[in-house]
C-alpha positions in Angstrom: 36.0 -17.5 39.0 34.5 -14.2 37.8 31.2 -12.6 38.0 28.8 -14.3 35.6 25.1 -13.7 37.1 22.7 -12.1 34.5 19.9 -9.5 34.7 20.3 -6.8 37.5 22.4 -9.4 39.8 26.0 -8.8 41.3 27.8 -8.9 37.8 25.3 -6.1 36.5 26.1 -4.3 39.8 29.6 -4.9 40.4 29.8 -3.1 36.6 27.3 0.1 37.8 29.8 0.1 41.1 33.2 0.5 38.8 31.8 3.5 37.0 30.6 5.1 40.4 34.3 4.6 41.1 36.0 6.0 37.7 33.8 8.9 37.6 34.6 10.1 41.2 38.3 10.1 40.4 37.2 11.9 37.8 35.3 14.7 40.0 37.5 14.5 42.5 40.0 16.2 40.0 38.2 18.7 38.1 37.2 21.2 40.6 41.0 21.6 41.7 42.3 21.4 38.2 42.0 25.5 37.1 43.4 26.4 40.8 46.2 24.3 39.8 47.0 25.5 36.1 46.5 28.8 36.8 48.7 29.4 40.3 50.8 26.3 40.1 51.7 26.1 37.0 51.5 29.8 36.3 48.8 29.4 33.1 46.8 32.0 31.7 43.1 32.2 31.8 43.2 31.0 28.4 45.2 28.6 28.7 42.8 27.4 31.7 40.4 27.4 29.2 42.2 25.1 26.6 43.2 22.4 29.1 39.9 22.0 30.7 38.2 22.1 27.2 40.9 19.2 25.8 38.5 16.9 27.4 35.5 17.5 25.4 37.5 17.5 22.2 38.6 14.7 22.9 36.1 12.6 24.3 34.2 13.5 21.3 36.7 11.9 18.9 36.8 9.2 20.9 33.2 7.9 20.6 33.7 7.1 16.8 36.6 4.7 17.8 35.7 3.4 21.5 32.1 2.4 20.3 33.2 0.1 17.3 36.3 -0.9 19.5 33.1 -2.3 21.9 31.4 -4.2 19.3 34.2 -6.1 17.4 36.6 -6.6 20.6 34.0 -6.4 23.9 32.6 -4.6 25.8 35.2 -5.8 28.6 38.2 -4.4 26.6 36.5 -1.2 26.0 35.7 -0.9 29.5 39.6 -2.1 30.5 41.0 0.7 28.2 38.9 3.0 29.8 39.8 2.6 33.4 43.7 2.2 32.4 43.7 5.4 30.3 42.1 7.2 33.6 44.8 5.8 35.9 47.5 6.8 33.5 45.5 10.1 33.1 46.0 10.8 37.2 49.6 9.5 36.6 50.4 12.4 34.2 48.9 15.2 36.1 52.2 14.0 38.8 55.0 13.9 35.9 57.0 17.2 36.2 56.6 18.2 32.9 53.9 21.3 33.7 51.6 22.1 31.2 52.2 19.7 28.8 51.6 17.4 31.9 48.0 19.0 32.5 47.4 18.8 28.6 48.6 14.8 28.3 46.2 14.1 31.3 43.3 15.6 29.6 44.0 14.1 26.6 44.0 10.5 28.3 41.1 11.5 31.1 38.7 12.3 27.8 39.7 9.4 25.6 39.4 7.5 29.1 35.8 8.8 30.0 34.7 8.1 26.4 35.5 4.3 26.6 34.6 3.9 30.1 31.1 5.1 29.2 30.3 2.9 26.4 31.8 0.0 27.5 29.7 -0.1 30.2 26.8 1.3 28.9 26.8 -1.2 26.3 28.0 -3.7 29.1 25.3 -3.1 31.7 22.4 -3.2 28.5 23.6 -6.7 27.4 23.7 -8.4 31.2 20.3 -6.3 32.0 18.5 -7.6 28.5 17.9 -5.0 25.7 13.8 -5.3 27.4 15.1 -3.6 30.7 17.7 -1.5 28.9 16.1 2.2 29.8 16.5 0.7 33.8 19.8 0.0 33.3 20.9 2.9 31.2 19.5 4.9 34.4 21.2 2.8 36.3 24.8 3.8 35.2 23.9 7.4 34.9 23.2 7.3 38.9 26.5 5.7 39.0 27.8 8.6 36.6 25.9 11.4 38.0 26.9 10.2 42.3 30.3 9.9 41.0 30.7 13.6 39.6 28.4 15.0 42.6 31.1 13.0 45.4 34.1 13.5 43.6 34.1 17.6 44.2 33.6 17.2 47.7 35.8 14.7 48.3 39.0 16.2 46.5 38.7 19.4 48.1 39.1 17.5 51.1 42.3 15.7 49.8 44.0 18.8 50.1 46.1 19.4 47.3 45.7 18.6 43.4 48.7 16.3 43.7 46.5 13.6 45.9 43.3 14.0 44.1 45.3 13.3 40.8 46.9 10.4 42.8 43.5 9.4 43.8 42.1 9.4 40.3 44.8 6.8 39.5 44.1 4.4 42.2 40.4 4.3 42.2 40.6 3.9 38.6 43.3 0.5 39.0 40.9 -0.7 41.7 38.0 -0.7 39.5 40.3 -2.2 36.4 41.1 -4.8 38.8 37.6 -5.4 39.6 36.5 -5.9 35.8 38.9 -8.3 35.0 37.0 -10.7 37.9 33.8 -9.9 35.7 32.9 -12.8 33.1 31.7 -11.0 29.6 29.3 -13.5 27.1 29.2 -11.0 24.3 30.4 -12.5 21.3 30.8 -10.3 18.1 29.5 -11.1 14.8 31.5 -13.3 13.0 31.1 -10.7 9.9 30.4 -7.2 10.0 28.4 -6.0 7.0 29.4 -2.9 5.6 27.8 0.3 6.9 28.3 3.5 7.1 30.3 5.0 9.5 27.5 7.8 10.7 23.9 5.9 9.9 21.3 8.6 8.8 19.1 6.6 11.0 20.7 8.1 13.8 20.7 11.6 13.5 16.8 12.3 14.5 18.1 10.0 18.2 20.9 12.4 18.1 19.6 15.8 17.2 16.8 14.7 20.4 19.3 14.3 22.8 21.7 16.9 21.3 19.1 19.6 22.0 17.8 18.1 25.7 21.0 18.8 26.4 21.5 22.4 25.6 20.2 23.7 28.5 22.7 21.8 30.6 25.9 24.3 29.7 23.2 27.3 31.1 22.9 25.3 34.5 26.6 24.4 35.3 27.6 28.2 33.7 25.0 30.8 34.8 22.1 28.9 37.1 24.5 30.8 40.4 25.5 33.8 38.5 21.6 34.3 37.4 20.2 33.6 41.1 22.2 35.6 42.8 20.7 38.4 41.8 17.2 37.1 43.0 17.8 35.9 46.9 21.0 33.9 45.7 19.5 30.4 46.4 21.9 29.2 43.2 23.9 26.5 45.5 21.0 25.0 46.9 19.2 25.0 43.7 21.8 23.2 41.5 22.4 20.8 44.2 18.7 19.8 44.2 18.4 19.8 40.5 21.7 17.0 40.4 20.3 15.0 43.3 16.6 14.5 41.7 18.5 13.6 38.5 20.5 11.2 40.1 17.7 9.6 42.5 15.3 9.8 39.5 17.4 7.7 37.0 18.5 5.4 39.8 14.0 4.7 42.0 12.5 5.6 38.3 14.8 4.6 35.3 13.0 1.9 34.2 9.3 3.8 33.1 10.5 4.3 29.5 10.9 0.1 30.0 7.0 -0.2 31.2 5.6 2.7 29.6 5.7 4.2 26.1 8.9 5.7 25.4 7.6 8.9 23.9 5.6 9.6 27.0 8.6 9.4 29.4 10.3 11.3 26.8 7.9 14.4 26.0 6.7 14.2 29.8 10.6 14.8 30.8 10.4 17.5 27.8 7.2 19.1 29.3 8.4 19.2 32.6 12.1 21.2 32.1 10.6 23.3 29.6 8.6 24.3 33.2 11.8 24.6 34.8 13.6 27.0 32.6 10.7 29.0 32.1 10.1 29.5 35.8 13.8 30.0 36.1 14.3 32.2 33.5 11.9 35.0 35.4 14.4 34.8 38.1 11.9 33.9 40.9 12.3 33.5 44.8 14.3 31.3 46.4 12.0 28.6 47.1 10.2 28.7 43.7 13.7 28.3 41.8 14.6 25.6 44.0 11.5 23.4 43.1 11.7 24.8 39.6 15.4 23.5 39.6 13.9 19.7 41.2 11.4 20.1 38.4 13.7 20.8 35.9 16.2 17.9 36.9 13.1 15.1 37.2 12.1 16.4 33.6 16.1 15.4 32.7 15.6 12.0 33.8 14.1 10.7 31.2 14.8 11.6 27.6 18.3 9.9 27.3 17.2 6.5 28.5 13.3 7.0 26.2 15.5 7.5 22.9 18.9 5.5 23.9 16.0 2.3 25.0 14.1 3.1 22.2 17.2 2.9 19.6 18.7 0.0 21.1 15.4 -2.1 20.7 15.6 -2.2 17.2 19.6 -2.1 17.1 21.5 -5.6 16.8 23.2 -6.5 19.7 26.4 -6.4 17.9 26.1 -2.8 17.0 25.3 -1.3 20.8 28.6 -0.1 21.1 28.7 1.7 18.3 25.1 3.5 18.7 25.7 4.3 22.1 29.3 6.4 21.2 27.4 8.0 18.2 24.4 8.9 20.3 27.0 9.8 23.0 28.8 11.9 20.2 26.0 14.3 20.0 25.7 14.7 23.9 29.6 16.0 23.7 28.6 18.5 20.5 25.7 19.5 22.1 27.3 20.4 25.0 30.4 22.1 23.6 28.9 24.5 21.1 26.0 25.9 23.6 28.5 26.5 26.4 30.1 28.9 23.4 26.6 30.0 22.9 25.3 30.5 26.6 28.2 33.0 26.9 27.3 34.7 24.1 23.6 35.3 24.7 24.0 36.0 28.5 26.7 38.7 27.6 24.2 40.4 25.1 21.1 40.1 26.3 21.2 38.9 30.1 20.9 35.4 31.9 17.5 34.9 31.6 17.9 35.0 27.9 20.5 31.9 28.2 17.5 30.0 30.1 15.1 30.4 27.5 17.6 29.6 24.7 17.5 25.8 26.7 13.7 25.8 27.1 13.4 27.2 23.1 15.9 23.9 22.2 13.3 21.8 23.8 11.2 22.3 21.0 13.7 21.3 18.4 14.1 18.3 20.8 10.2 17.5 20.4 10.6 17.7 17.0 13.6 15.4 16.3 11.8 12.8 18.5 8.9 12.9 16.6 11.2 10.8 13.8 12.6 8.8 16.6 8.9 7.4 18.3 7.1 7.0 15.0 5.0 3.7 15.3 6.8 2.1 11.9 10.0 2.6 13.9 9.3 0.8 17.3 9.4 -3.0 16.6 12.5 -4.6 17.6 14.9 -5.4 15.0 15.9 -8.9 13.4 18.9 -11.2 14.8 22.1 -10.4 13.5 22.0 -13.3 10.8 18.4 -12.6 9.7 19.5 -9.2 9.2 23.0 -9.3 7.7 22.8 -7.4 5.2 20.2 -4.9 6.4 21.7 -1.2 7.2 21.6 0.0 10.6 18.1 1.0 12.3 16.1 0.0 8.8 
């Protein structure tokens, strides 16, 4: 008998549990990944680059098929396909067939990631109730975020690239196996009305996340580089700023739920404009280490006020699909200012990568000012009452 309890009960839990387990196989094979290409497999730095950025290009293609795969076959079989394509991605970073070995895993690890996350995004929303759907959108994000923050750790300590690829395989079957024990009530929609493949309606959600997000390719890429030259606190700073995020989503995820949405989200704004600012000036150690806590509790919040927010007045039957599109943007984002961080710090000095973050914040503000607008918050009609209504009216 599988797992059938609704609202935040063992079935909603057993699903955050699975994607605390696929994303630290994950982790646990990304740090030890370049090491590998480059001395093991006797890769370039460029060719480093291009195996480790397959991901991204990939996961980013992926969101416009795993979300619709979501909505007309389940969130169950999106889910499934996720986990199976990261075993098999683990599995292919053991064939003997070198590079093209690290490029196939990649390939499968991104298109993998991509369906894990909106299947149980969309998942976890639907058992929660579309009401609590900020809680449990922060809810899989702790599961996300304690995944990638274990994982490191706990492949280094594997030893070898070989076992943390093996490891990625088997946490990834265990957590498959788990899911198939889990009982799934969405039905889809008996007809789909035609839509377009990219709603307008969801570029303001987009362009607000897209933008939060810029400053994240500045904190992975230079926050160490930048603080090392002020007292070198960089470690301990980005290990605070991922452990507020992830204890913040996990104790505080549900405000956008109880409060306004657009005060969680232009607090959160507020507060890591703070943070970049105060990093940017390259201060002592202490003062960039609660600038960096500030910055990640000011992180906390956007996704889950405009993914909540978005979902509200979103058909059930269409979750899937919004949360890869909305997930979309999050990958471009991401991608094209990690080009633009390097450029800017190489020209004009770290502190001028911070501020590009904290100036994107303000595009951010803008782009949710279309997203909060009081003719835009009620909820939407049922599926049949709104047939043939286009997506977010």
């Amino acid at each position: 008998m599988g797992l059938s309890e609704s609202g935040f009960g063992s079935r909603f839990w057993s699903l955050v549990g699975v994607t605390f387990l696929g994303f630290l196989g994950i982790g646990a094979v990304l740090p030890e990944l370049a090491p590998y290409v480059k001395h093991d497999l006797g890769g370039s730095d460029q060719t480093v680059g291009w195996v480790i950025g397959t991901f991204s290009f990939v996961a980013l293609g992926s969101r416009f098929f795993c979300g619709p795969l979501s909505d007309r076959r389940g969130r169950k079989v999106t889910f499934l396909t996720g986990l199976l394509s990261c075993s098999l991605a683990g599995l292919a970073y053991l064939l003997p067939l070198q590079l093209t070995g690290a490029f196939l895993g990649r390939v499968l690890q991104g298109f993998g990631e991509a369906c894990l996350y909106t299947g149980a995004a969309a998942w976890a929303v639907e058992v929660a109730g579309v009401q609590r759907s900020a809680q449990a959108l922060g809810y899989v994000s702790s599961a996300i975020w304690g995944g990638i923050s274990a994982g490191p750790a706990l492949g280094h300590s594997l030893g070898t690239f070989g076992r943390a690829a093996a490891f990625q395989a088997i946490t990834a079957l265990i957590g498959f196996a788990v899911v198939t024990l889990v009982k799934e009530d969405f039905q889809p929609a008996a007809h789909h009305a035609k839509r377009s493949w990219f709603p307008a309606s969801l570029v303001p959600p987009g362009l607000a996340i897209g933008f939060v997000n810029v400053h994240y390719p500045v904190i992975a890429g230079f926050l160490i580089l930048h603080l090392a030259q002020h007292g070198g606190s960089g470690r301990a700073a980005f290990s605070v700023y991922a452990l507020v995020i992830l204890f913040s989503r996990f104790f505080l995820g549900g405000l956008p739920d109880r409060l306004n949405p657009a005060i969680t989200f232009y607090s959160g704004l507020f507060a890591m404009a703070a943070g970049l600012v105060t990093l940017a000036a390259g201060p002592r150690p202490m003062i960039a280490i609660a600038a960096a806590a500030l910055l990640g509790f000011g992180f906390s919040f956007p996704w889950s006020s405009v993914a909540s927010t978005v979902l509200r007045r979103t058909p059930e039957t269409q979750h899937g699909s919004v949360i890869g599109l909305l997930s979309a943007f999050y990958d471009l984002f991401v991608g094209v200012s990690s080009l633009a961080a390097g450029v800017v710090s190489d020209h004009f000095g770290y502190s001028s990568a911070f501020l590009m973050g904290a100036s994107a914040l303000l595009a951010a503000a803008v782009a949710g000012r279309f997203v909060f607008t009081a003719s835009n918050t009620a909820p939407v009609a049922s599926d049949e009452e709104q047939y043939y209504e286009p997506v977010l009216r």
